[in-house]
C-alpha positions as CSV (number, residue, x, y, z in Angstrom):
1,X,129.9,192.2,135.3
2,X,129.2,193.5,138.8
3,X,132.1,192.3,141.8
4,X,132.0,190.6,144.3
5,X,135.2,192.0,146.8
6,X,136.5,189.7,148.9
7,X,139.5,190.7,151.3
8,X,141.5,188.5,153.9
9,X,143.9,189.7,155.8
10,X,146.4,187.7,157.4
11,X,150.6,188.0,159.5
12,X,153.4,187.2,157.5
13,X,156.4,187.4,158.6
14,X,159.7,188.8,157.3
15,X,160.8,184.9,156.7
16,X,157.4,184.9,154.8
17,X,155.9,182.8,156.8
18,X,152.3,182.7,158.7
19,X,150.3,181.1,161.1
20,X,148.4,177.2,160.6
21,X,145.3,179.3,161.1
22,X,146.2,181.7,158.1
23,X,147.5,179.0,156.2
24,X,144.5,177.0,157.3
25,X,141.8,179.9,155.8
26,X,144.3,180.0,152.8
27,X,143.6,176.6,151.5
28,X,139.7,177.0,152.1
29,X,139.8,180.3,150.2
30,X,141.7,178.9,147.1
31,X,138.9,175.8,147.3
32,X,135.7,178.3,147.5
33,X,136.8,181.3,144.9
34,X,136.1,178.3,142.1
35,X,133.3,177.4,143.6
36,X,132.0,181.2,143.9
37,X,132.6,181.9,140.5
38,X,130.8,178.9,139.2
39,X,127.6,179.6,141.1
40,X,127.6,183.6,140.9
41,X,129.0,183.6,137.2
42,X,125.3,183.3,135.9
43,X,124.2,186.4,138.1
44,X,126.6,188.5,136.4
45,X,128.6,188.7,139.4
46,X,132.6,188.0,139.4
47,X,134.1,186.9,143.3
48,X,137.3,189.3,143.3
49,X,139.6,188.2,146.4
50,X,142.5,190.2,147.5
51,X,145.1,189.4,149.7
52,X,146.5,191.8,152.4
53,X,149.6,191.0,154.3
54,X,149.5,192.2,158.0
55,X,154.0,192.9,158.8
56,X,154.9,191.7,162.4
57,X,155.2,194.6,163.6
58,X,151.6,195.5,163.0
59,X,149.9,192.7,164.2
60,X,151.7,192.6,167.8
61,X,149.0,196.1,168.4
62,X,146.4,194.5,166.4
63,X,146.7,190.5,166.5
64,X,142.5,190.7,166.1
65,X,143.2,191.8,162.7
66,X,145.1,188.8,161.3
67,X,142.8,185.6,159.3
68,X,139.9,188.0,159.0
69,X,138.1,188.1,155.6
70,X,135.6,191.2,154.3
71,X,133.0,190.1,152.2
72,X,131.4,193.1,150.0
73,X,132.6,195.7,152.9
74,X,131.3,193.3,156.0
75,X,133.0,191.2,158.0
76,X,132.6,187.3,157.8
77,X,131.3,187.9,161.2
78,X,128.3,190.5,160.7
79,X,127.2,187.9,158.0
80,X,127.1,184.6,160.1
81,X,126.0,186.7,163.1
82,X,129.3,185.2,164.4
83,X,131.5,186.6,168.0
84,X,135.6,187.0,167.7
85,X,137.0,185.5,170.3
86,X,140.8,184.5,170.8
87,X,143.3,182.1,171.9
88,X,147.2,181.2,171.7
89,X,148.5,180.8,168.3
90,X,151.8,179.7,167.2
91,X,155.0,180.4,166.7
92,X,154.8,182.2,163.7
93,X,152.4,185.0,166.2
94,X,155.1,184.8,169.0
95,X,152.4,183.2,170.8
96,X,149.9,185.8,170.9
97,X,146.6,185.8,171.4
98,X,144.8,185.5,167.8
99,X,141.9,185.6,166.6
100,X,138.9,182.9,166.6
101,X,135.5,182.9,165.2
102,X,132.7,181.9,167.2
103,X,129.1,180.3,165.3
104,X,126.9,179.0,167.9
105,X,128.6,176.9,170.6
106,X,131.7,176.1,167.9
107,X,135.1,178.0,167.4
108,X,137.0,178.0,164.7
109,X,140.9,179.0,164.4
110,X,140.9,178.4,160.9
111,X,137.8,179.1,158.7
112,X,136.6,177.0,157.5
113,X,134.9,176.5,153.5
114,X,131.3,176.2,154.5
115,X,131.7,179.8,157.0
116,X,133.3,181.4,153.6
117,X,130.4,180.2,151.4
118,X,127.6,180.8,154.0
119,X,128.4,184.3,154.5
């Protein structure tokens, strides 16, 4: 059976702890994997996600790099045709500027089920 690899990388924290828009893109990743596998399991093709923790200290030079998800080697954006953009997170960031993707004339801090699936 041929793979499908999906990565998401996302901050945790030493407490173990992340941001609502990683948690946000968590809960929409656990819902669409099922939902992947169903409709690609026919094609021969398994969805395979792994999950990359970004430490603290490495997302304060790269906050751009947290809650973004790699479908088959391309980013979620190159596959919507989607902009990053970025605004003020939470506490979890230290209030940094993370990052947002931008369809059309919406933005998204979290990503959302339907971005995951359409890519």
């Amino acid at each position: 059976m041929k793979t499908l690899n999906i990565l998401w990388q996302r901050l945790v924290t030493p407490e173990g702890e992340t941001c609502e828009r990683c948690d946000g893109t968590q809960v929409a990743i656990a819902q669409v994997i099922p939902r992947l596998q169903e409709a690609l399991r026919p094609l021969g093709i398994e969805p395979v996600l792994e999950a990359c923790e970004i430490a603290l200290d490495a997302f304060k030079g790269m906050p751009s790099e947290s809650n973004r998800i790699w479908i088959a080697g391309r980013s979620i954006e190159d596959w919507l045709s989607a902009s990053v953009g970025k605004s003020t997170c939470c506490s979890a960031c230290g209030g940094a500027e993370c990052r947002t993707l931008e369809v059309g004339a919406e933005t998204f801090e979290a990503i959302p089920e339907e971005l995951i699936l359409e890519a």
